[in-house]
C-alpha positions in Angstrom: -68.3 33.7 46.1 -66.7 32.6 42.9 -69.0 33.4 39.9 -68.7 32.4 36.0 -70.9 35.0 33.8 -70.8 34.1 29.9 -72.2 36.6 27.2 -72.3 37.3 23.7 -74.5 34.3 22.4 -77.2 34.5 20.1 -78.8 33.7 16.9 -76.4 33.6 13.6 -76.4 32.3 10.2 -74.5 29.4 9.2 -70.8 30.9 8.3 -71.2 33.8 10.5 -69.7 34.9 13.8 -70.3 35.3 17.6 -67.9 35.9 20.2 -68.6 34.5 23.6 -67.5 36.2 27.0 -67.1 34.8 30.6 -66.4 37.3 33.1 -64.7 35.6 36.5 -65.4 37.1 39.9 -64.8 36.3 43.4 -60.9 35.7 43.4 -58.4 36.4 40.6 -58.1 33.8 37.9 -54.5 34.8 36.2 -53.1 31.6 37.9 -55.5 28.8 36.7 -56.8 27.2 33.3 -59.9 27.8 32.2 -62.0 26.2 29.2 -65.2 26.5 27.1 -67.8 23.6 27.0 -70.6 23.2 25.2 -74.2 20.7 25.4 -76.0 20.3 22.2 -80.0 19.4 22.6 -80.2 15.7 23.4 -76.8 15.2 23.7 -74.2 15.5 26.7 -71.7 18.4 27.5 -68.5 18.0 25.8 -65.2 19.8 25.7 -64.7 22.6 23.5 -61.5 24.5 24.4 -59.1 25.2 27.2 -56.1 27.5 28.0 -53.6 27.7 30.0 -53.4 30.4 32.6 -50.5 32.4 31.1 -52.6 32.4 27.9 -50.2 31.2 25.9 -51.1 27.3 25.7 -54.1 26.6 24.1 -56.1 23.0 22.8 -59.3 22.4 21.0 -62.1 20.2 20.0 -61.6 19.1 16.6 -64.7 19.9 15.8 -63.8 23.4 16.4 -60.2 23.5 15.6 -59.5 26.4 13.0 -63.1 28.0 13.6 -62.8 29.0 17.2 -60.3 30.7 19.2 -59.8 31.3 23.0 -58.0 33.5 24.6 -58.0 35.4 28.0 -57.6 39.0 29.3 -56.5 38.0 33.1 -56.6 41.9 33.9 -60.0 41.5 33.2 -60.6 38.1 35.0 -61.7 37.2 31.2 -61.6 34.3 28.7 -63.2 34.8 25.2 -64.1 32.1 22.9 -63.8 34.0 19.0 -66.3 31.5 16.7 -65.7 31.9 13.0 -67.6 29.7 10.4 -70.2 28.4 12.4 -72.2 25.6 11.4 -75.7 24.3 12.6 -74.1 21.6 14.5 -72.5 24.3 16.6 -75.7 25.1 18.1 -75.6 24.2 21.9 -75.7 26.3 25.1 -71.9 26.6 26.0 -70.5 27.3 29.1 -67.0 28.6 30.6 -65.2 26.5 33.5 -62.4 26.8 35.7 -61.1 24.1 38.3 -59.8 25.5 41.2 -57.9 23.6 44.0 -61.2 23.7 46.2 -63.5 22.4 43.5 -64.8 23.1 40.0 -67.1 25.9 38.8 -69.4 26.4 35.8 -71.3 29.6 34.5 -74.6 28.7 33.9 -74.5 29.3 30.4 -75.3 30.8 27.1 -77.4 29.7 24.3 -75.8 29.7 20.7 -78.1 29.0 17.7 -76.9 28.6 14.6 -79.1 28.2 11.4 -78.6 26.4 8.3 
């Protein structure tokens, strides 16, 4: 049973820090992308970041470009998303994805607040 498990959210000042985790279990993920998505109050789930499953290929938002970083540990069956200078519109609950050839999976998310 493939399960997404994200961590690390929380409540932070504008201009501070959280690092999110997503631990991946069932299979091993070192072979497929994965990506961070996020759904503000009121407003619908949009893309945030993905990687590619060497790690070395990377995209973002631009919303988030230069503040946020992802990355993956695929010893760990683990992608991080690093969140530097966070602003109140960062506050959503964000979750990690992967698509795998049978279908698509979400964690079921984690709540970052950020206040002004």
């Amino acid at each position: 049973q493939v399960q997404l498990v994200e961590s690390g959210g929380g409540l932070v000042q504008a201009g501070g820090s959280l690092r999110l985790s997503c631990v991946a279990s069932g299979r091993s993920f070192s072979n497929y992308n994965m990506a961070w998505f996020r759904q503000a109050p009121g407003k619908e789930r949009e893309f945030v970041a993905h990687i590619k499953w060497s790690g070395v290929y990377t995209n973002y938002a631009d919303s988030v470009k230069g503040r946020f970083t992802i990355s993956r540990d695929n010893a760990k069956n683990t992608v991080y998303l690093e969140m530097n200078r966070l602003k109140a519109e960062d506050t959503a609950v964000y979750y990690c994805n992967v698509n795998l050839p049978s279908r698509e999976y979400w964690g079921k998310g984690i709540l970052v607040t950020v206040s002004s």
